[in-house]
N, CA, C and O atoms as a Tripos MOL2 file, in Angstrom:
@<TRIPOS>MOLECULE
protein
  296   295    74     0     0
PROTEIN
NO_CHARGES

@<TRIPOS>ATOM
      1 N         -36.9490  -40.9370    4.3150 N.3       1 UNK1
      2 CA        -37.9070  -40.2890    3.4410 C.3       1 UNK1
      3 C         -37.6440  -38.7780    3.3840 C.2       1 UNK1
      4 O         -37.6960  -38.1210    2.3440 O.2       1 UNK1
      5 N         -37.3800  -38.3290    4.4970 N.am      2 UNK2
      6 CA        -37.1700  -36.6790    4.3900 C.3       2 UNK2
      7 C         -35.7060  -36.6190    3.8140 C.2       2 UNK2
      8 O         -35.4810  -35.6520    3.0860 O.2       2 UNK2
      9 N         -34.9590  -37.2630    3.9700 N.am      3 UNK3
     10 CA        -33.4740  -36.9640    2.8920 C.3       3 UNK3
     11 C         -33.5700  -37.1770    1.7450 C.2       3 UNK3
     12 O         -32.6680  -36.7320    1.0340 O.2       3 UNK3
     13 N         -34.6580  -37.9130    1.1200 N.am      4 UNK4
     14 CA        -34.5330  -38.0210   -0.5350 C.3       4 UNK4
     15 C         -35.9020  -36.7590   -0.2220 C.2       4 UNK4
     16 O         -35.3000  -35.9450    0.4780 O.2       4 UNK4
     17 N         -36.6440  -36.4840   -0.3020 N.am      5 UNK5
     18 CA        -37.2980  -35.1380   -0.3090 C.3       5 UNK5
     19 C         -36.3010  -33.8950   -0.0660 C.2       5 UNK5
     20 O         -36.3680  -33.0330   -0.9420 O.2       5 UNK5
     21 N         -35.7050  -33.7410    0.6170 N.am      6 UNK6
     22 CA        -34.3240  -32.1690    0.9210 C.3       6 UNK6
     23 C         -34.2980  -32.4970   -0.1110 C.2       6 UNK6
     24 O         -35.1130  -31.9050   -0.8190 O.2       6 UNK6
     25 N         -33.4410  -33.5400   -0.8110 N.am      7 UNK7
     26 CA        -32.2690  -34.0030   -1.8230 C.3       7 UNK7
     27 C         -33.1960  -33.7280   -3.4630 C.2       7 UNK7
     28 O         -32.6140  -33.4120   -4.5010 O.2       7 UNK7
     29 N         -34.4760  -33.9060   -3.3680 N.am      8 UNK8
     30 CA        -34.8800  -33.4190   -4.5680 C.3       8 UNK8
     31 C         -35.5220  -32.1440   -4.7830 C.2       8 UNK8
     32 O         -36.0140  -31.7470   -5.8390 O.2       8 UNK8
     33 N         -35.4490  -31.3590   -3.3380 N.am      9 UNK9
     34 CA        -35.8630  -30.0650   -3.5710 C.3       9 UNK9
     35 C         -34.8570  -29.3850   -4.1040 C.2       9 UNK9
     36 O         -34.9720  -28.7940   -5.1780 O.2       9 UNK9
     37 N         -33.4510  -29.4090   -3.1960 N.am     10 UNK10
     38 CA        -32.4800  -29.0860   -3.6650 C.3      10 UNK10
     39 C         -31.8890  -29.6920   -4.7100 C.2      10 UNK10
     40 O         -30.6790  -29.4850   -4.8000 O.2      10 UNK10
     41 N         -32.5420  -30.6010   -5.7890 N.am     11 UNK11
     42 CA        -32.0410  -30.4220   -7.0080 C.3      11 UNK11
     43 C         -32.5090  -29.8680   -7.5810 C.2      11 UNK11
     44 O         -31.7450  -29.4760   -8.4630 O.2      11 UNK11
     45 N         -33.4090  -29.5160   -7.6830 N.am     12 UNK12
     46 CA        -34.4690  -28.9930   -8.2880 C.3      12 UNK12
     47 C         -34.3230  -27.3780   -8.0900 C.2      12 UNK12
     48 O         -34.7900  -26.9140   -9.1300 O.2      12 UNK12
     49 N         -33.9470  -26.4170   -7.3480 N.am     13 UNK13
     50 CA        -33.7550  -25.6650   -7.2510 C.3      13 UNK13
     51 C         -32.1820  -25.5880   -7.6510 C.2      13 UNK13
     52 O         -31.8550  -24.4270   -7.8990 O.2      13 UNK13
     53 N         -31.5040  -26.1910   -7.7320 N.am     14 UNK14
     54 CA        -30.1010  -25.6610   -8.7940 C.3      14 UNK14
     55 C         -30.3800  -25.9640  -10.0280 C.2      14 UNK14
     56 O         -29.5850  -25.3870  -10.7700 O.2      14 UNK14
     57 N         -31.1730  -26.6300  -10.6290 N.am     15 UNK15
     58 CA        -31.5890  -26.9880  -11.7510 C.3      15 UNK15
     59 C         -32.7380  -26.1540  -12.2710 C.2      15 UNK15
     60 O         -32.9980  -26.3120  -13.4640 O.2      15 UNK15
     61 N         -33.3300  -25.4610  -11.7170 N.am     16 UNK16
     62 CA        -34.2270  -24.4400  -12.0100 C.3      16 UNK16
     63 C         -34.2740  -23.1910  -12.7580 C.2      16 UNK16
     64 O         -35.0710  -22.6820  -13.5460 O.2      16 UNK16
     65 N         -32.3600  -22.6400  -11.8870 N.am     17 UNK17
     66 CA        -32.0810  -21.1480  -12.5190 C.3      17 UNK17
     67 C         -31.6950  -21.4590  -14.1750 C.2      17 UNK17
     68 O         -32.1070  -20.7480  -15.0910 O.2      17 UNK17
     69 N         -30.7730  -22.7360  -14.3730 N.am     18 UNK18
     70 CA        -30.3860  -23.3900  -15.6120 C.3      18 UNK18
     71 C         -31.3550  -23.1370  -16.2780 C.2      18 UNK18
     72 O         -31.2320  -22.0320  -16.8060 O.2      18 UNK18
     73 N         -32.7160  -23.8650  -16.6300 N.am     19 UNK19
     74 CA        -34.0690  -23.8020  -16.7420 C.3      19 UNK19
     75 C         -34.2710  -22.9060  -17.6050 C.2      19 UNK19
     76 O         -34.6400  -23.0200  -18.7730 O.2      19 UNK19
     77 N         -33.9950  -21.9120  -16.9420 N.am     20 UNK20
     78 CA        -34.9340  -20.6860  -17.3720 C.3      20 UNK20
     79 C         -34.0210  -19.1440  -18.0740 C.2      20 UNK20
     80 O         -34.3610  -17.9750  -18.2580 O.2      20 UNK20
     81 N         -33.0430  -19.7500  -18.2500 N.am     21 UNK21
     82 CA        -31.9650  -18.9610  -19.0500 C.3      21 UNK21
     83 C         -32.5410  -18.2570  -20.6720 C.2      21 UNK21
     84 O         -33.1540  -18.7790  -21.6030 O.2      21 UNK21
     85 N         -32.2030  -17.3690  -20.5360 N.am     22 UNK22
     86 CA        -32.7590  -16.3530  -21.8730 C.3      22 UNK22
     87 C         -31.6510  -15.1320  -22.0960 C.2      22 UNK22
     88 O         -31.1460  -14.2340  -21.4230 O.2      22 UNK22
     89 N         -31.5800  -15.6620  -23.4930 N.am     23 UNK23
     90 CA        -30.1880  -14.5090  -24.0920 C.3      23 UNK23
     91 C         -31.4020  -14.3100  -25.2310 C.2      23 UNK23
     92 O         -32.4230  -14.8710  -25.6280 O.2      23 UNK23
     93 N         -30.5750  -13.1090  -25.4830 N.am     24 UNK24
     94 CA        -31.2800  -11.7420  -26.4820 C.3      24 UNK24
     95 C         -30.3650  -11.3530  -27.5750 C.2      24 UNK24
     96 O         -29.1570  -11.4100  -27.3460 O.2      24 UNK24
     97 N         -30.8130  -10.9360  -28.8160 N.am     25 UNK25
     98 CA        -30.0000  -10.0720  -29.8340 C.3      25 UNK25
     99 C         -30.2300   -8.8660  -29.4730 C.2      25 UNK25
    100 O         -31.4190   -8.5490  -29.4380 O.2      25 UNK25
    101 N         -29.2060   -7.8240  -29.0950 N.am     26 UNK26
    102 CA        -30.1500   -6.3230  -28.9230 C.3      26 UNK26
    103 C         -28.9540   -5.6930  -30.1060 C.2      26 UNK26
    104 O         -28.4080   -6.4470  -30.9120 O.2      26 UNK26
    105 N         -28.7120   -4.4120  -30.0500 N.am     27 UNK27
    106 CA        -28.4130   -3.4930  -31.1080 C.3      27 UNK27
    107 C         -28.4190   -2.2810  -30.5620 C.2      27 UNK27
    108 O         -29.5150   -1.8400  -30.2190 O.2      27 UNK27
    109 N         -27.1050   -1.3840  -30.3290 N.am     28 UNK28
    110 CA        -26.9540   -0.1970  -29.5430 C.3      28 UNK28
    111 C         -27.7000    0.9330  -30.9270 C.2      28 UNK28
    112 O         -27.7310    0.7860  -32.1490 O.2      28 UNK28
    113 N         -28.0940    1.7660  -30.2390 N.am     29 UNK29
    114 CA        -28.9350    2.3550  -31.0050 C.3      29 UNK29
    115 C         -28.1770    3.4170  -31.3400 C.2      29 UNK29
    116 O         -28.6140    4.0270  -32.3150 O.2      29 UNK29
    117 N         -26.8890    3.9760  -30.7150 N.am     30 UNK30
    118 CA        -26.2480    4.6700  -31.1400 C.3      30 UNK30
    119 C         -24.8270    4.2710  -32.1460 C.2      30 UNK30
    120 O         -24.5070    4.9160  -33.1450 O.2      30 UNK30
    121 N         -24.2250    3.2840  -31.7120 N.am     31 UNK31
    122 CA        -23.1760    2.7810  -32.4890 C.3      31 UNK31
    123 C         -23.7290    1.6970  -33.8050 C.2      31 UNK31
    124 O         -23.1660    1.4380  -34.8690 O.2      31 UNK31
    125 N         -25.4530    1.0530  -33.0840 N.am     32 UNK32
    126 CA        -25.6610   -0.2140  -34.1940 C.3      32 UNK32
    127 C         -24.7140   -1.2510  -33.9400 C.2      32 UNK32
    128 O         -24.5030   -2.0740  -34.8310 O.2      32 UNK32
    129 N         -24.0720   -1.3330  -32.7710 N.am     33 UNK33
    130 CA        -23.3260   -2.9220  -32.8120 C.3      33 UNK33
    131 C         -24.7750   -4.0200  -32.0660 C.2      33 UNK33
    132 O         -25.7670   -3.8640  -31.3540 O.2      33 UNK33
    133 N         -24.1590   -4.9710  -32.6980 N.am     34 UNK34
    134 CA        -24.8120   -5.8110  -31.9510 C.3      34 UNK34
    135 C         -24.3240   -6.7940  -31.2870 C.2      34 UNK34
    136 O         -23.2280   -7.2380  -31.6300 O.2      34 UNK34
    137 N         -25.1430   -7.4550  -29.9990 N.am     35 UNK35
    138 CA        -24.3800   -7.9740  -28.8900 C.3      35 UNK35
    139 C         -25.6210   -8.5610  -28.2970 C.2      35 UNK35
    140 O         -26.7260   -8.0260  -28.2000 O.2      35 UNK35
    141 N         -25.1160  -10.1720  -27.7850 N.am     36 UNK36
    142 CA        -25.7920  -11.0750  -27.0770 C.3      36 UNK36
    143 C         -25.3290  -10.3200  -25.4180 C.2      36 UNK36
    144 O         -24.2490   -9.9440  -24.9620 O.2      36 UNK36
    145 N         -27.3470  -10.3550  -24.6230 N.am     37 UNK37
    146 CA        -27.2070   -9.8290  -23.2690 C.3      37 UNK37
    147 C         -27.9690  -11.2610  -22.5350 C.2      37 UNK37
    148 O         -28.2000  -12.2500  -23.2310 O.2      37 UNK37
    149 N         -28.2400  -11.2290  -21.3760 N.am     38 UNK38
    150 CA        -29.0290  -12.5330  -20.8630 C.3      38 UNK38
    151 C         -30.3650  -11.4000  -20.1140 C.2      38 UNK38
    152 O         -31.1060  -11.9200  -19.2800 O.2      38 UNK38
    153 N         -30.5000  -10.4510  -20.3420 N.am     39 UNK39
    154 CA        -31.4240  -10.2280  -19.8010 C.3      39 UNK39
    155 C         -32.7360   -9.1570  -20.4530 C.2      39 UNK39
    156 O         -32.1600   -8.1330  -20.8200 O.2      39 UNK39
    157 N         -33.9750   -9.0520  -20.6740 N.am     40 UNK40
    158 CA        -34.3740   -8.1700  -22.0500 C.3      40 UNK40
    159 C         -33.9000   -6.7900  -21.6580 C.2      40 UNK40
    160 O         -33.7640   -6.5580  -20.4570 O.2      40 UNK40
    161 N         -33.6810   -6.0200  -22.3890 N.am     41 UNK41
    162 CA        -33.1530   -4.8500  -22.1720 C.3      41 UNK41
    163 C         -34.3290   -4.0540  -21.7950 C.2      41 UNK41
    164 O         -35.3550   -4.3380  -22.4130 O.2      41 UNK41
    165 N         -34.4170   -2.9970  -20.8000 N.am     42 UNK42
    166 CA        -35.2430   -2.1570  -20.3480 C.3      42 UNK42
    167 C         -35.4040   -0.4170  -20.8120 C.2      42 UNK42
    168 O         -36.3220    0.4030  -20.8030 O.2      42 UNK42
    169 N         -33.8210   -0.4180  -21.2390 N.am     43 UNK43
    170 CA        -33.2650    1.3040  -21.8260 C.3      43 UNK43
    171 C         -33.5990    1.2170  -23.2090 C.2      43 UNK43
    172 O         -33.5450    0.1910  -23.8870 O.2      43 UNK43
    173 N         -33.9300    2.2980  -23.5700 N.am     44 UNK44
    174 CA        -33.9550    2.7180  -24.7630 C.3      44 UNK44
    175 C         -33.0160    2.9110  -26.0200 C.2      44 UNK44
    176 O         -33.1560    3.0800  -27.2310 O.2      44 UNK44
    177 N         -31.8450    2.7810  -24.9780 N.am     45 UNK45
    178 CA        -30.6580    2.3810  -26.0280 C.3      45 UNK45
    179 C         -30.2360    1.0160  -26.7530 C.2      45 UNK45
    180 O         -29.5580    0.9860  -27.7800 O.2      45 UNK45
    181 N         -30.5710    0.2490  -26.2950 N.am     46 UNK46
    182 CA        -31.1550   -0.7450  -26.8840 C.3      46 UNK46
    183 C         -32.0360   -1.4060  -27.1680 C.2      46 UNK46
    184 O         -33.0070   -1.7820  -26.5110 O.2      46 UNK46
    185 N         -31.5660   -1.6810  -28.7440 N.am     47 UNK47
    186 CA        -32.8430   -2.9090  -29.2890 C.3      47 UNK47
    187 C         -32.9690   -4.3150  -29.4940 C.2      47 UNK47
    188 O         -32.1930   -4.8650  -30.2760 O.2      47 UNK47
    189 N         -33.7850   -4.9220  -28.9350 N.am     48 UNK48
    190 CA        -34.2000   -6.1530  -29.1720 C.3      48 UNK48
    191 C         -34.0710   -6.1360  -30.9630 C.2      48 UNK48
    192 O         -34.4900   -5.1490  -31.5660 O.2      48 UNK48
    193 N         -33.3350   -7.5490  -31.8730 N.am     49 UNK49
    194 CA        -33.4450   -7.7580  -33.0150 C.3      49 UNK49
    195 C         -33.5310   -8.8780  -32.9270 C.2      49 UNK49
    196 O         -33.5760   -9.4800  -31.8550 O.2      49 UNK49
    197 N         -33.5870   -9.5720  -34.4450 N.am     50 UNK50
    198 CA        -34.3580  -10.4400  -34.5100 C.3      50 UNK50
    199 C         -34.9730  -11.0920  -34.5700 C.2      50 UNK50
    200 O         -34.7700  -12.3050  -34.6190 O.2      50 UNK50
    201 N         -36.6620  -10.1330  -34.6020 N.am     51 UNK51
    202 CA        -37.5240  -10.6330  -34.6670 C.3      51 UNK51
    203 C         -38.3410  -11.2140  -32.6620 C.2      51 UNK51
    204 O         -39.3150  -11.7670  -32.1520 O.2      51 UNK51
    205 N         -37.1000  -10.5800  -32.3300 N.am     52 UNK52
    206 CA        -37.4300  -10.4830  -30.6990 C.3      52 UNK52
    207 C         -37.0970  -12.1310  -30.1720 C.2      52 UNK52
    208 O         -37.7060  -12.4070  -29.1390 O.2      52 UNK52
    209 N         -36.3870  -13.0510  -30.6250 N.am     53 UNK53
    210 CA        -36.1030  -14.1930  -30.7100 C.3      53 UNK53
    211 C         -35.5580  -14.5170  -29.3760 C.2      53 UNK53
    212 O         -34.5100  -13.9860  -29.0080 O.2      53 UNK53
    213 N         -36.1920  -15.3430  -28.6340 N.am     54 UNK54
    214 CA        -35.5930  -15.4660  -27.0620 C.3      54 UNK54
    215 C         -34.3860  -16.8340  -27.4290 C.2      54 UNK54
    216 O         -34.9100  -17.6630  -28.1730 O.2      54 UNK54
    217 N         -33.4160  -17.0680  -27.1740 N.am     55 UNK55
    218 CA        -32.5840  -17.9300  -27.1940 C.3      55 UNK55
    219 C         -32.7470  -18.6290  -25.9360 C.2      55 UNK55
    220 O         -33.1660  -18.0020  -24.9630 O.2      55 UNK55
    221 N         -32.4460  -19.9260  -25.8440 N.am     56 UNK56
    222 CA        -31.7880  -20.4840  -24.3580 C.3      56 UNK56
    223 C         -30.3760  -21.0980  -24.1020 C.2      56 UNK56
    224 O         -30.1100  -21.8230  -23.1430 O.2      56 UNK56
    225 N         -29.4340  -20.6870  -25.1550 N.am     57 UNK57
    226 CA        -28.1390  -20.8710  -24.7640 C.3      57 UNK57
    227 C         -27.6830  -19.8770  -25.2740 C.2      57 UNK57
    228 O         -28.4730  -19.3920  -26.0840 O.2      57 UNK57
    229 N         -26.4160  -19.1380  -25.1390 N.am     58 UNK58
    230 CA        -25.5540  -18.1560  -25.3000 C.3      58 UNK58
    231 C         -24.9160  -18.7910  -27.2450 C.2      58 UNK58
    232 O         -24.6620  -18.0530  -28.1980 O.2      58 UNK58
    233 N         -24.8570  -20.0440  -27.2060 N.am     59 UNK59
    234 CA        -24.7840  -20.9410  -28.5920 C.3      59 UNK59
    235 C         -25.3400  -19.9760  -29.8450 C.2      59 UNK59
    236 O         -25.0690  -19.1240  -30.6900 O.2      59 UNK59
    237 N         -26.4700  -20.9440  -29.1660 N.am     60 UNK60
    238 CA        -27.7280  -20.7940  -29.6890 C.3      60 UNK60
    239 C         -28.2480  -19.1740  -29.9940 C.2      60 UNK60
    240 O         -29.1110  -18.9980  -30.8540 O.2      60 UNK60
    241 N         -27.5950  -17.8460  -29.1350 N.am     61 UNK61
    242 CA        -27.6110  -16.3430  -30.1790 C.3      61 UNK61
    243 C         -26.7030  -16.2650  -30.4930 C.2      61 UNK61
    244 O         -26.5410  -15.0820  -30.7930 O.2      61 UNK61
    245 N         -25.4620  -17.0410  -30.7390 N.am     62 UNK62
    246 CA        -24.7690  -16.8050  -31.5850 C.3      62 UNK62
    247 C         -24.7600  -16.7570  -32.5240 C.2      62 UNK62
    248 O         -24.5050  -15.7580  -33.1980 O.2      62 UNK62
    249 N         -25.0780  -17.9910  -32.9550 N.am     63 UNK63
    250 CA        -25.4630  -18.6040  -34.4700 C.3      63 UNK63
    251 C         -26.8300  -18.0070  -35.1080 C.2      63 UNK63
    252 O         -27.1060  -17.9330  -36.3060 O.2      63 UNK63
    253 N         -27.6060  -17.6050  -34.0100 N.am     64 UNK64
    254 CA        -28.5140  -16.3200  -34.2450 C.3      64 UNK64
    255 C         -28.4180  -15.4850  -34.7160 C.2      64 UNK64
    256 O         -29.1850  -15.1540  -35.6190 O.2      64 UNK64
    257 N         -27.3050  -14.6800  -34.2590 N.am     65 UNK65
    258 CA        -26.6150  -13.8220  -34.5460 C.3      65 UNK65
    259 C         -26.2060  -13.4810  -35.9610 C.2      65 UNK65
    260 O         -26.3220  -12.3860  -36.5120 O.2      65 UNK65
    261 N         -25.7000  -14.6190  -36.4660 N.am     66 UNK66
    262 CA        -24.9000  -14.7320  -37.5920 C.3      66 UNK66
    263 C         -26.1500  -14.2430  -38.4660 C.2      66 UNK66
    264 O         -25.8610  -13.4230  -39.3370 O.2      66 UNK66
    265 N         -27.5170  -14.6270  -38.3670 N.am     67 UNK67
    266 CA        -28.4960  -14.6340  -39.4640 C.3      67 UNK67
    267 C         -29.2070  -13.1620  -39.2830 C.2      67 UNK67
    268 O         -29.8730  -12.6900  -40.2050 O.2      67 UNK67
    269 N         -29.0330  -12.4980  -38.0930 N.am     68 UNK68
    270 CA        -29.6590  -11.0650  -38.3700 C.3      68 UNK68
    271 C         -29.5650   -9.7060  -39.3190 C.2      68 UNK68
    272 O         -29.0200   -8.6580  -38.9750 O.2      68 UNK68
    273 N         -29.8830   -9.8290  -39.9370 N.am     69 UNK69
    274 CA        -29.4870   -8.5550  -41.1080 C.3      69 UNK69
    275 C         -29.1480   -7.2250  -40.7760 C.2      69 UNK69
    276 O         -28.6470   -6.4350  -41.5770 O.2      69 UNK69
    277 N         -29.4610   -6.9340  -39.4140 N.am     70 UNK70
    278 CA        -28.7160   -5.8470  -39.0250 C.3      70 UNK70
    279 C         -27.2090   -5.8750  -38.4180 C.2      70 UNK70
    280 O         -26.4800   -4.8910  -38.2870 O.2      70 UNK70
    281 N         -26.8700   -7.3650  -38.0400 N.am     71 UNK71
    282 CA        -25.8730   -7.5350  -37.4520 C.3      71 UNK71
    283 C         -24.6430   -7.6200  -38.3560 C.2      71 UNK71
    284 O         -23.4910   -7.2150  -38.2010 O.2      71 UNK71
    285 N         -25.1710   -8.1880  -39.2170 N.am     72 UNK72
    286 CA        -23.6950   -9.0160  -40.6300 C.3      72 UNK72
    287 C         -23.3850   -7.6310  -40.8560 C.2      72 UNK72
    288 O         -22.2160   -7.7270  -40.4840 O.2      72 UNK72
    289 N         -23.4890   -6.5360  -41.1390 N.am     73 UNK73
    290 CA        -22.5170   -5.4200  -41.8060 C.3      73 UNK73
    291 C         -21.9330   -5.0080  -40.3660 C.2      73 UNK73
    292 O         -21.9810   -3.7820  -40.4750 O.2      73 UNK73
    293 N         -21.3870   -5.2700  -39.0210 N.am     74 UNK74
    294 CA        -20.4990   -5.1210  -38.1630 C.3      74 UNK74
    295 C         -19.6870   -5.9990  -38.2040 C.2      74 UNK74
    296 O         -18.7390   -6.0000  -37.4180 O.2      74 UNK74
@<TRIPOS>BOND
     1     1     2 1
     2     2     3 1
     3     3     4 2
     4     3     5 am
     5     5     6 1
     6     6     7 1
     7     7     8 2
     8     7     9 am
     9     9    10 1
    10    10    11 1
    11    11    12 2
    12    11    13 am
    13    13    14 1
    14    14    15 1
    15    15    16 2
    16    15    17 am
    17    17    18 1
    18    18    19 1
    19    19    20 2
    20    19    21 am
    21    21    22 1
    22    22    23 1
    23    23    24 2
    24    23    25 am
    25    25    26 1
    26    26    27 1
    27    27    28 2
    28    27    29 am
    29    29    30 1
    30    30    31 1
    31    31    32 2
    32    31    33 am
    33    33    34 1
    34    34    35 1
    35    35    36 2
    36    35    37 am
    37    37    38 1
    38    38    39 1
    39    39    40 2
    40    39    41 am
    41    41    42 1
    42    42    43 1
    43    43    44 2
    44    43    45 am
    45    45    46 1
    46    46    47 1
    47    47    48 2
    48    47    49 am
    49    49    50 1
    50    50    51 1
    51    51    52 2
    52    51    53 am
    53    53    54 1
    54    54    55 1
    55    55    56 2
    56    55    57 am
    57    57    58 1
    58    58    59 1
    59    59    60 2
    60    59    61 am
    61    61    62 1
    62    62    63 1
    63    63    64 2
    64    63    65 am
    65    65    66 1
    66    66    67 1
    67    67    68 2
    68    67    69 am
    69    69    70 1
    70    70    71 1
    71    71    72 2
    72    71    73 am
    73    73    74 1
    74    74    75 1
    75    75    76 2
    76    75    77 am
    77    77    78 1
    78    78    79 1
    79    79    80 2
    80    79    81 am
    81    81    82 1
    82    82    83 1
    83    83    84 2
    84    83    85 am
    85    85    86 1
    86    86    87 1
    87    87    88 2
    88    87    89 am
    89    89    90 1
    90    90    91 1
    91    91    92 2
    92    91    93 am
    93    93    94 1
    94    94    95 1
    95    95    96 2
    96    95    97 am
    97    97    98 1
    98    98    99 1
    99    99   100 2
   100    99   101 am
   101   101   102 1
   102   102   103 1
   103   103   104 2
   104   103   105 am
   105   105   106 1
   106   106   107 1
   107   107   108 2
   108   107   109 am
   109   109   110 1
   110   110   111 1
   111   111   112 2
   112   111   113 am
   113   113   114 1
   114   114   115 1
   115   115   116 2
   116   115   117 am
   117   117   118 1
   118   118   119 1
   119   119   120 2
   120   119   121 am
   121   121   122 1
   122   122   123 1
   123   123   124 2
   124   123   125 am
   125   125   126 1
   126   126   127 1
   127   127   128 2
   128   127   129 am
   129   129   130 1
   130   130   131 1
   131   131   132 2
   132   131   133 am
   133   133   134 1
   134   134   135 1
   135   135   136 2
   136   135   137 am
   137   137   138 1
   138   138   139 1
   139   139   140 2
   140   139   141 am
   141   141   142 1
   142   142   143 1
   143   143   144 2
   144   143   145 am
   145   145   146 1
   146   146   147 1
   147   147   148 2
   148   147   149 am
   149   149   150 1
   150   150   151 1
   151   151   152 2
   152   151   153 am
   153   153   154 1
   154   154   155 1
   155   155   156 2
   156   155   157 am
   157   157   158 1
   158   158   159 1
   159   159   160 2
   160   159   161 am
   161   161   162 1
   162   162   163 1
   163   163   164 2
   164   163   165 am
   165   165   166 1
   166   166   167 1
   167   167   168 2
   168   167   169 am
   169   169   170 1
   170   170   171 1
   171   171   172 2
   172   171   173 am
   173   173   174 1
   174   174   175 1
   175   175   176 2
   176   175   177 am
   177   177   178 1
   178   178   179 1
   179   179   180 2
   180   179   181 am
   181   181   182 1
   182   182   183 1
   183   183   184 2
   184   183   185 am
   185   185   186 1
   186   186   187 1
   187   187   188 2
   188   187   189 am
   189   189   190 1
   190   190   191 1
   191   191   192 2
   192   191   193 am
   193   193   194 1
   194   194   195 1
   195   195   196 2
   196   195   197 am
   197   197   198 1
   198   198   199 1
   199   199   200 2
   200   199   201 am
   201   201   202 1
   202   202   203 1
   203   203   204 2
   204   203   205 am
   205   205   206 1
   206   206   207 1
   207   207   208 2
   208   207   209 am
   209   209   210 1
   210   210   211 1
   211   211   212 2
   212   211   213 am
   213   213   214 1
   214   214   215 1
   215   215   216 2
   216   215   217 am
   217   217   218 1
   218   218   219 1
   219   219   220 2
   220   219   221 am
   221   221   222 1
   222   222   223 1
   223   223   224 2
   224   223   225 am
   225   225   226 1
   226   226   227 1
   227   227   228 2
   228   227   229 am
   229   229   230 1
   230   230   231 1
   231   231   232 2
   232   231   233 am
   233   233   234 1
   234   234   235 1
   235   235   236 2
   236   235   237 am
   237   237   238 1
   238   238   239 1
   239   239   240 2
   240   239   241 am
   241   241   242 1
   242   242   243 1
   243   243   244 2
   244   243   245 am
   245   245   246 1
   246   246   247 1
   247   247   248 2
   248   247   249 am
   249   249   250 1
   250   250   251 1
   251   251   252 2
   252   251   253 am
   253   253   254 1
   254   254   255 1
   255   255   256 2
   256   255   257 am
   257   257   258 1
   258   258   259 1
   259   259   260 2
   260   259   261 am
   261   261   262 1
   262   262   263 1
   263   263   264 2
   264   263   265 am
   265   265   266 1
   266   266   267 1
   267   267   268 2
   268   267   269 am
   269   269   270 1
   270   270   271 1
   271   271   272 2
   272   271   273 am
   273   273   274 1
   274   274   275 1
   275   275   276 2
   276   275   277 am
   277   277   278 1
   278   278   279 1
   279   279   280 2
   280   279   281 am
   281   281   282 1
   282   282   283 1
   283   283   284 2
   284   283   285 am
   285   285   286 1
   286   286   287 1
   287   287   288 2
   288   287   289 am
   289   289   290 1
   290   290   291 1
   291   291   292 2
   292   291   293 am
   293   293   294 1
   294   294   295 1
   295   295   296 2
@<TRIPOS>SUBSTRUCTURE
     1 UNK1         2 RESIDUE 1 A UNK
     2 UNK2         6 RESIDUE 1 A UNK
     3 UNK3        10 RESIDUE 1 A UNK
     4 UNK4        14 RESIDUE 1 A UNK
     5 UNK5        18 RESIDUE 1 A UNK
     6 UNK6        22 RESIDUE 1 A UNK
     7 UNK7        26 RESIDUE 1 A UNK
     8 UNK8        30 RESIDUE 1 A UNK
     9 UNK9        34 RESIDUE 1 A UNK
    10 UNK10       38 RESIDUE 1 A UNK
    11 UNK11       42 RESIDUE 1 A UNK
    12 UNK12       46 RESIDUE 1 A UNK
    13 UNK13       50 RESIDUE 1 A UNK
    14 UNK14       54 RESIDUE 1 A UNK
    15 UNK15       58 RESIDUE 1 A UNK
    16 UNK16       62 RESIDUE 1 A UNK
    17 UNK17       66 RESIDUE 1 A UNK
    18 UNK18       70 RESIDUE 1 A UNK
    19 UNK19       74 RESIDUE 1 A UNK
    20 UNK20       78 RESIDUE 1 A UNK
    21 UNK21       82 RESIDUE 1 A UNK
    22 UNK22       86 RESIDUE 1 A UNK
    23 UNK23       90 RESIDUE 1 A UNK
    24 UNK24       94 RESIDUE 1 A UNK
    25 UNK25       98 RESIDUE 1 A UNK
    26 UNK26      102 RESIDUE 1 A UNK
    27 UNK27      106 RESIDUE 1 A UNK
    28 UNK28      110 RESIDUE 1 A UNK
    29 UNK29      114 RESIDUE 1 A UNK
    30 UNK30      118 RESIDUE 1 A UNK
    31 UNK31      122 RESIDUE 1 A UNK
    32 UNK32      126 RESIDUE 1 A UNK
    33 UNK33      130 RESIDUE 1 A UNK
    34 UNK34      134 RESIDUE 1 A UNK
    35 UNK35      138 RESIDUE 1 A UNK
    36 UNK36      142 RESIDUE 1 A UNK
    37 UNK37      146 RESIDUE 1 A UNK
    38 UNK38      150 RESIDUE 1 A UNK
    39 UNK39      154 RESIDUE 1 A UNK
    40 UNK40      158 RESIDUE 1 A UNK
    41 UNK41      162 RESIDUE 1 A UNK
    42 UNK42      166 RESIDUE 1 A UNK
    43 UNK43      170 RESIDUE 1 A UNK
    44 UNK44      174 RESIDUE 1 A UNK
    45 UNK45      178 RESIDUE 1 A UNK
    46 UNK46      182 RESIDUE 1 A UNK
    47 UNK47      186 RESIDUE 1 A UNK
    48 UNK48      190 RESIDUE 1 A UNK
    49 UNK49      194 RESIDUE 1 A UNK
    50 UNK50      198 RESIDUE 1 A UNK
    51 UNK51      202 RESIDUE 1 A UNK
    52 UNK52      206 RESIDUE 1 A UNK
    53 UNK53      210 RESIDUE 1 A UNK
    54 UNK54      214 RESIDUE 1 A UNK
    55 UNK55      218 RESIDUE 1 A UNK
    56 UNK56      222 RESIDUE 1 A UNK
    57 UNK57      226 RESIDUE 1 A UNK
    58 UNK58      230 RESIDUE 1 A UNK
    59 UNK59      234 RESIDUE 1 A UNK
    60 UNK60      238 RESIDUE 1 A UNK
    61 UNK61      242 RESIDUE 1 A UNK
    62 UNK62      246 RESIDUE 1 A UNK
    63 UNK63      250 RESIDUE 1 A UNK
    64 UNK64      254 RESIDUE 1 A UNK
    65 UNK65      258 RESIDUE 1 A UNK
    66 UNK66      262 RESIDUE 1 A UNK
    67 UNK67      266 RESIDUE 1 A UNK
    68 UNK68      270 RESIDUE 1 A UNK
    69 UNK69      274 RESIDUE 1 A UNK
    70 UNK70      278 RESIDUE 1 A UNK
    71 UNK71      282 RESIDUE 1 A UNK
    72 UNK72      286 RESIDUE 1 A UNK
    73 UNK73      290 RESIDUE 1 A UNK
    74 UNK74      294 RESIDUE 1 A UNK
């Protein structure tokens, strides 16, 4: 009983960080490029775009990506 309990804590905790994954559109405020980060940006040099759109795969702001109107003229 206590080895299938370890065994599902510890899945559950490698399966957790997966979970909770969040990529961002931001936008350098000085150059205007834009670029997928995994974490929200805190500096002022960058901006969240998008519409502030949290992604959960790196995919998934890509193709994000493609649709932001500040991004397509880079």
């Amino acid at each position: 009983m206590k080895k299938i309990l370890l065994a599902s804590v510890l899945m559950a905790g490698i399966a957790t960080p997966t979970l909770a994954a969040e990529f961002y559109i931001v936008q350098d405020t000085a150059t205007k490029k834009c670029t997928i980060v995994d974490k929200k940006p805190t500096v002022t040099t960058q901006t969240v775009v998008g519409d502030g759109k949290v992604f959960t795969t790196r995919e998934e702001a890509t193709t994000g990506m493609k649709a932001v109107k500040v991004c397509q003229s880079m």
